[in-house]
N, C-alpha and C positions, 0 to 999 in steps of 0.2 A: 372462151377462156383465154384469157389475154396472156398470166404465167405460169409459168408450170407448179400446179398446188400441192404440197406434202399432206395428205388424208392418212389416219390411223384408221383400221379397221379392227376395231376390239370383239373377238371371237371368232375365227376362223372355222366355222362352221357349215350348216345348211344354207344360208343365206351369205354368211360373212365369205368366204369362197368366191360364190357367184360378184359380189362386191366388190373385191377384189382382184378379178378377173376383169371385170368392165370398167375398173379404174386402169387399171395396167395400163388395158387396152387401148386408152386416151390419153395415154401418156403422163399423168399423174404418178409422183411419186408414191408409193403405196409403201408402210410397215404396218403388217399384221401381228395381231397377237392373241393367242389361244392356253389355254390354261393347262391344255392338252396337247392334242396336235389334230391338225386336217383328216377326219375319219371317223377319230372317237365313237366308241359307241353308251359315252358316259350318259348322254341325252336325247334328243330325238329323232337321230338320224341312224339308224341301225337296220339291222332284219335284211339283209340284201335286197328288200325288193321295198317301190312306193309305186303309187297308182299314179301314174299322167290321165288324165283326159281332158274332152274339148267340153264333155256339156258340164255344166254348173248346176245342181241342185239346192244350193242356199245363196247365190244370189245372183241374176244374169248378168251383170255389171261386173262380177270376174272374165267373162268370155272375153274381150279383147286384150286384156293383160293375159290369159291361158295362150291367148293366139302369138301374145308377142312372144311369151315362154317358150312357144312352141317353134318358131323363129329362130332361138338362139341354143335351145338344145341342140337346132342341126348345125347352127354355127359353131358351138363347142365339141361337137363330136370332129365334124370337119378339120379345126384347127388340130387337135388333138390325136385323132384317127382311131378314137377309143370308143366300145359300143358301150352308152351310158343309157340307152333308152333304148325299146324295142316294141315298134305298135303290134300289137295282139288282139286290139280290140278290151274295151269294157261295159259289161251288162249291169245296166242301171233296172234294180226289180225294186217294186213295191206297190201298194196299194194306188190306183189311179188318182181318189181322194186325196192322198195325203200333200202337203204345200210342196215337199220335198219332190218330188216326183212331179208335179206341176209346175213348180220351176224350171226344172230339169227339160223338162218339154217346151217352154216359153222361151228357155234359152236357145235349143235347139232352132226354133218356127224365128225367133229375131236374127239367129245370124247364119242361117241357112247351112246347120254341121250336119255331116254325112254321119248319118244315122241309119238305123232300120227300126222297127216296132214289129214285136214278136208273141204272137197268141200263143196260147198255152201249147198247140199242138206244135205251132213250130220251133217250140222252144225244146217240147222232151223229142223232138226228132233232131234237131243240133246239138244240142246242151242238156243232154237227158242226167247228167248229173243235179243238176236243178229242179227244184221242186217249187212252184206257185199255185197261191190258193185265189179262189175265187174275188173279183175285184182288184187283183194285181195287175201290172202292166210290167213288162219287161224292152225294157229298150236297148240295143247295141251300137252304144258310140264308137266308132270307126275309127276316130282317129285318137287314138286310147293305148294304154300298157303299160308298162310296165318301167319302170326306171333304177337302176343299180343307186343307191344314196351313198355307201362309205364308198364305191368307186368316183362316182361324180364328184365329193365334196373334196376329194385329194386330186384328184385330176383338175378341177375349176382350181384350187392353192398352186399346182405344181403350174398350168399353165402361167398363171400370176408369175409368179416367179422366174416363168421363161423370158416375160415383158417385160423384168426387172423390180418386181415386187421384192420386198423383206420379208421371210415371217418369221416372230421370233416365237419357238415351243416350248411350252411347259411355262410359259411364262403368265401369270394372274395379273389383270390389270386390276388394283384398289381404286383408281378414283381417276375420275376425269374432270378436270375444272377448267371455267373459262381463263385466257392466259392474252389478255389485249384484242388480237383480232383475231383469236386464232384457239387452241385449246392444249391443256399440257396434260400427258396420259401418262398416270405415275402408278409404277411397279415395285416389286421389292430390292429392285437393285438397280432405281433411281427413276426420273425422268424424264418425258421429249415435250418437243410441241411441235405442232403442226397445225396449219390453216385451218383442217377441219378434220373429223372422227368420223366413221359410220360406227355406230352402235348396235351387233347385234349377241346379243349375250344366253341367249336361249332361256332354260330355267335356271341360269342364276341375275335372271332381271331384276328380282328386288332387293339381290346381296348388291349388286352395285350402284340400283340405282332405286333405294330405300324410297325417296322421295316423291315418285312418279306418281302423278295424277289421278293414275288405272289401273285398277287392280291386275294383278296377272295372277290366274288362277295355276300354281304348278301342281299338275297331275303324272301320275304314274302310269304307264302305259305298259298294256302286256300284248304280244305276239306269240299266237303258237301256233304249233304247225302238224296234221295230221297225212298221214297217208290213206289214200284211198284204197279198197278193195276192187278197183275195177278201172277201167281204161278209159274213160268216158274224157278225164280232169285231163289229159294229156293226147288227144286228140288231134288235128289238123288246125284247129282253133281253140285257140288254150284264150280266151278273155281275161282279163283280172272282172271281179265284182263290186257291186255293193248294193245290199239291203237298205232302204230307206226306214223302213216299219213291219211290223210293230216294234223289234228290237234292232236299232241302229250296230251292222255289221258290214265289212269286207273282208276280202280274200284277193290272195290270187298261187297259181300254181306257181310251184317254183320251178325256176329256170333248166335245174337240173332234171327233171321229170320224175321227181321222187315223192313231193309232200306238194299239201296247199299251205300257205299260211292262210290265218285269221286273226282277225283286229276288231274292237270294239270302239265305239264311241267312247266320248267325254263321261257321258252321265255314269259310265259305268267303269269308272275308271277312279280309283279313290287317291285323294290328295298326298302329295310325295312326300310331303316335310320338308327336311332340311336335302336341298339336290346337294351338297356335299357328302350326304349320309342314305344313298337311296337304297330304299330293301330290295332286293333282290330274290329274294327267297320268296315262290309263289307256295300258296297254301292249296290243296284240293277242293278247298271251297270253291275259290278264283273260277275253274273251271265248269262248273255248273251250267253256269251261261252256253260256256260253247256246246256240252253238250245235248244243253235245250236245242241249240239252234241247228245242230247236224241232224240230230235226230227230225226235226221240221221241217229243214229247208234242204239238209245237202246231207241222204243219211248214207249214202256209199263212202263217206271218210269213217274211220277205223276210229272212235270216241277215244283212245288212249295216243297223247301226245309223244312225239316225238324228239321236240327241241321247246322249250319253252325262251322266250327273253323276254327282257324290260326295261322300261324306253323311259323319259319323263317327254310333256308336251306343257306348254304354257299356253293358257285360255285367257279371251277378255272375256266382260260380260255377253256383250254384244255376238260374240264369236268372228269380231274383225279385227283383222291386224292393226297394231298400232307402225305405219309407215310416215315417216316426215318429220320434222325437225323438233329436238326435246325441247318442250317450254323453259322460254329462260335462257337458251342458248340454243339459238338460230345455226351457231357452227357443229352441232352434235346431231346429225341423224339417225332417229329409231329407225330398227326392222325388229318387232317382238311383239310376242303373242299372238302368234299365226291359227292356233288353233285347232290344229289338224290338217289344216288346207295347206298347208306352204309349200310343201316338195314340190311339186310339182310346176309352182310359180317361181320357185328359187331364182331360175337363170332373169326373169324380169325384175323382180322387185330388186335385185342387186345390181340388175341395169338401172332403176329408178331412182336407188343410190349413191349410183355413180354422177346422174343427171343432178339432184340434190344439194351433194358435198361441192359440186365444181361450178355448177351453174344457181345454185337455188331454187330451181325449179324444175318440173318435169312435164314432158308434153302429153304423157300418159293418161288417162282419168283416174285420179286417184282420190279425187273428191273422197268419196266414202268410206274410205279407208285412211284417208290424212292424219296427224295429231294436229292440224289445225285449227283450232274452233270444235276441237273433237266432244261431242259427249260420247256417255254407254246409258243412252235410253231405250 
């Protein structure tokens, strides 16, 4: 980087944060801007708790972008001296058959992560809270846990800031258009420009950017959170979870030793509408699911919730992230439509954008995930 580049980061968020922290951090002029502020729990970054881990179950071509994430969570807590993540361990269970769970394991066997694999018996003697049926596998990635989201995404803003970042709150960015060599990001009480924009806008990806290629599916996301009747969930080994099959679920205990939460998949997640107008009001239908799945899989939690919330998450087809430069305009870098997966990879993919906006390229493999050449086949 020959001079020092002025970059807009439009949404200061789960990723936009992270982006902005690794722009700081190379000395890049940085102005943020959030429609909200660094935290919010308008969208998808809420519930005090998200699950880190090493192994990948939808695709092993995440593992060395988790490992570089994994890198810079220690480098942000370091700088920082704030505990944003905390390994506990997470149990990957599901039927051996299933792709997810074979992935998960092919990830493991390629990049040699500290695992264990747990038979039935030695599972209801550690983790007798757990229940597996015949044909499951349960595996314990090691280097796994649990991660604070509204602490990390204002701690990655505030550290920005210490670098010499902007952020300007409550402020909506309307439009972003090319401005010569560079791009002008126009608000309601007026415009800038700067060399280049990272763009991550979460579920209001198709209010700003109507035009986009790929669809982004925004869904409404629920977390709720039960107490257990027994001491099993809070143990010497508290893991986070996840279910690959038959019904796509995770959990994990909370931090305080009081409840678990639980989460569900996409498919089971019905579409938001308008993310300016999201419902928030769960019905007791909603809950059905979970209490299929406690009663199944985890029946020591108490079927009567204790905290309910509600998230929105933006989906592609594919269920890959759309990362790398908006068609049309080489000076605008996407981070949208993570899909579920993002937290956890936040502190990289906003390294990737730092790498993008100043250099145009990244050394990272991002092939797969690029808007380059992108379909959703």
């Amino acid at each position: 980087m020959s001079a020092k580049k002025r970059v807009a980061v439009v949404g200061v968020g789960t990723m936009g944060a992270q982006a902005a922290w690794r722009l700081a951090a190379r000395g890049a002029e940085v102005v943020g801007y959030d429609r909200f502020a660094p935290g919010h729990d308008r969208s998808a970054a809420g519930g005090e708790t998200r699950i880190f881990r090493s192994a990948h179950f939808e695709d092993s071509r995440y593992v060395p972008l988790l490992q570089h994430a994994d890198a810079l969570w220690e480098t942000l807590q370091h700088e920082t001296g704030r505990e944003l993540r905390r390994l506990t361990g997470c149990l990957l269970m599901g039927p051996t058959a299933h792709h997810q769970m074979a992935t998960a394991l092919q990830s493991i066997a390629e990049h040699g992560l500290d695992h264990e694999v747990l038979d039935a018996d030695a599972l209801a003697k550690r983790f007798g809270q757990f229940r597996i049926e015949d044909g499951d596998a349960a595996v314990l990635d090691r280097r796994a846990g649990f991660i604070r989201p509204e602490l990390t995404i204002q701690t990655a803003a505030r550290r920005a800031e210490e670098l010499g970042a902007r952020i300007h709150r409550y402020t909506t960015v309307r439009e972003i258009v090319p401005a010569g060599s560079g791009v002008e990001v126009r608000t309601d009480t007026g415009s800038e420009r700067f060399d280049a924009a990272v763009v991550s806008p979460g579920p209001w990806v198709n209010d700003l950017l109507p035009d986009l290629p790929w669809e982004v599916d925004v869904r409404r996301l629920l977390s709720a959170w039960y107490v257990p009747t027994t001491d099993a969930w809070f143990g010497e080994e508290r893991p986070a979870f996840i279910r690959t099959a038959p019904t796509h679920c995770y959990g994990l205990p909370s931090p305080d030793g009081v409840s678990v939460k639980l989460g569900l998949s996409r498919a089971l997640h019905r579409p938001a509408g308008d993310p300016n107008h999201l419902d928030r009001t769960v019905a007791p239908e909603e809950l059905e699911i979970f209490t299929e799945l406690m009663g199944r899989y985890m029946p020591d939690l108490n079927p009567d919730p204790v905290r309910l919330s509600v998230y929105m998450e933006g989906y592609t087809e594919s269920s890959r992230p759309l990362v790398g430069p908006l068609p049309g305009n080489s000076d605008v870098v996407l981070l949208a439509g993570f899909s579920g997966h993002g937290f956890k990879l936040s502190p990289a993919f906003g390294d990737i954008a730092a790498d993008l906006a100043l250099d145009g390229t990244s050394p990272r493999p991002i092939d797969f995930i690029s808007t380059q050449d992108r379909t959703e086949a």
